[in-house]
N, C-alpha and C positions, 0 to 999 in steps of 0.2 A: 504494500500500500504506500501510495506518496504519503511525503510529511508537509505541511505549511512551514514556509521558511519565516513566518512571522507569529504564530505562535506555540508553533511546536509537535502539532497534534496530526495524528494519522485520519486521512480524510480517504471519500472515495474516488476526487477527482480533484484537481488543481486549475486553477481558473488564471490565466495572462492577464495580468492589469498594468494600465503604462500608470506607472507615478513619478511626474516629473516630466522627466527627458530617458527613464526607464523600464523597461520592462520589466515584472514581476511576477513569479509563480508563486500564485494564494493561495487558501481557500475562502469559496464565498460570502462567511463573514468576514475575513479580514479585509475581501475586496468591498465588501458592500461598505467597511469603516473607512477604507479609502477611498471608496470613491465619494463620500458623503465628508470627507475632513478635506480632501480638491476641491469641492463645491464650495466649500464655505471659505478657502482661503480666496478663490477666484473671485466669490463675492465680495470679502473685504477687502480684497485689494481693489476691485472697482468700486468701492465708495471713497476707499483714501487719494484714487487718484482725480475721484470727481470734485473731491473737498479742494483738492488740491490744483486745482485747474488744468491739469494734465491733459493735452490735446492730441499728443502722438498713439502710435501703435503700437501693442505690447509686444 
């Protein structure tokens, strides 16, 4: 059986998730915690660059 390289446990299937600029062998809660802690960093950073008057492309 695979193991999750994030929190250790024997799953029945390993799920690819890109975090960042890389790819990741999960299991599906740890990808579902990453893809929900990406959402919220993409969110605040598009409110500090809005506060911030930031015009460019990220």
């Amino acid at each position: 059986m695979p193991t999750c390289r994030e929190c250790d446990s024997e799953v029945d299937e390993l799920r690819t998730v890109k975090v960042g600029s890389k790819k990741k062998k999960m299991c599906e809660d740890c990808a579902d915690r990453a893809a929900q802690e990406g959402a919220i960093a993409e969110e605040s950073e598009a409110v500090v660059q809005q506060m911030m008057g930031f015009k460019g492309r990220r």
